[in-house]
N, C-alpha and C positions, 0 to 999 in steps of 0.2 A: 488682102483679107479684111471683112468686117469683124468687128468686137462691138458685141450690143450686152449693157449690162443694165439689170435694173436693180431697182430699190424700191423701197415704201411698202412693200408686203408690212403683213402683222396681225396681231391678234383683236380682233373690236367685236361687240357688241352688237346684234341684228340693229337695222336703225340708223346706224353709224356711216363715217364716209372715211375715205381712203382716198389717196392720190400716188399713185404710178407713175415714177419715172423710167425709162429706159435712155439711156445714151449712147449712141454712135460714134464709133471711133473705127477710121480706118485712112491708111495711107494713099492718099490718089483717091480716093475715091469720095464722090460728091452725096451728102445728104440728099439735096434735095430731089435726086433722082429713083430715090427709093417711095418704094409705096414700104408701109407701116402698119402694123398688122398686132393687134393681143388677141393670146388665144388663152384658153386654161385646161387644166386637167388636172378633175380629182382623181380621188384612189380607186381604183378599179375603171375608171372610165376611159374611153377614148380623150384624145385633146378636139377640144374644139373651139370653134371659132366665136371670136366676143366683137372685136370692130376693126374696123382699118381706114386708113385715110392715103387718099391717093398721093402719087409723088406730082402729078399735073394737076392743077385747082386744087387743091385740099380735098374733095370731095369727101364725104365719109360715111358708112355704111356700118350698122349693128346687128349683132343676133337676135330674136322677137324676145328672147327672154332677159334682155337687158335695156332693150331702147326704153328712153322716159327717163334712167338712172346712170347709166353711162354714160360719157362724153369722153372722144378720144381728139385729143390734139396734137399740131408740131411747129416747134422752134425750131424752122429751118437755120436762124442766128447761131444757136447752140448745138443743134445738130443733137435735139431731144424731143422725144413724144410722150408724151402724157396719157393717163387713160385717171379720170376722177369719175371715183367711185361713190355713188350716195345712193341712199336708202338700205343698205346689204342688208341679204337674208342669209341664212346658214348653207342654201347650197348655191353660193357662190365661193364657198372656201372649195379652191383648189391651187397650185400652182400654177402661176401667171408668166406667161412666154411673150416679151416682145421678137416681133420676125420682120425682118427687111425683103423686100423685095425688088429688086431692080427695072424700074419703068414697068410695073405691073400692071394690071386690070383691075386691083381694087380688091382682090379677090378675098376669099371666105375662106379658099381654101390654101392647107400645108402643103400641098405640092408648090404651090405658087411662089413661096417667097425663100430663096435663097440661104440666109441667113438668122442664126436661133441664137437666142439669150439662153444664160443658165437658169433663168426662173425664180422666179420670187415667192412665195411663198403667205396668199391673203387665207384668213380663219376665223369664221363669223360663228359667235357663239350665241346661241337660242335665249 
């Protein structure tokens, strides 16, 4: 079984930056074979997809309404991915979901990746 948790949610200021950690834990089983995935969801909306980075090359790929301000990264040493956040507007507050995927495609989409964080919780105030 994986266990992905994160941290660094919080309350800031449009303007402002954040940084996301999530961390991987699990028995037998290999980091780097995971693709890496944050998604969010505010209140009332679907969850959707923010960026991911491949478990083969690091590749990495973003949603149109975050590329330029997002940067998703992974310490396959620590078996941790990062997503730093800068320039935040107000609707970027939602809860923030890292997702593991097993030898994935990279993909955008929640069917794809296996395994879900309990959520963090970012709040960008106007």
């Amino acid at each position: 079984q994986v266990q992905l948790v994160e941290s660094g949610g919080g309350l800031v200021q449009a303007g402002d930056s954040l940084r996301l950690s999530c961390a991987f834990a699990a028995s037998g089983r290999i980091f780097s074979y995971y693709d890496m995935g944050w998604f969010r969801q505010a209140p009332g909306k679907e969850r959707e997809f923010v960026a991911a980075i491949r478990w083969s090359g690091g590749s990495t790929h973003y949603a149109d309404s975050v590329k330029g301000r997002i940067t998703i990264s992974r310490d396959n040493a620590k078996d941790m991915v990062y997503l730093q956040m800068n320039s935040l507007k107000p609707e970027d507050t939602a809860v923030y979901y890292c997702a593991a995927g097993f030898r994935g495609p990279g993909s955008a989409w929640p069917r794809d990746y296996d395994y879900w964080g309990q959520g963090t919780q970012v709040t960008v105030s106007s």
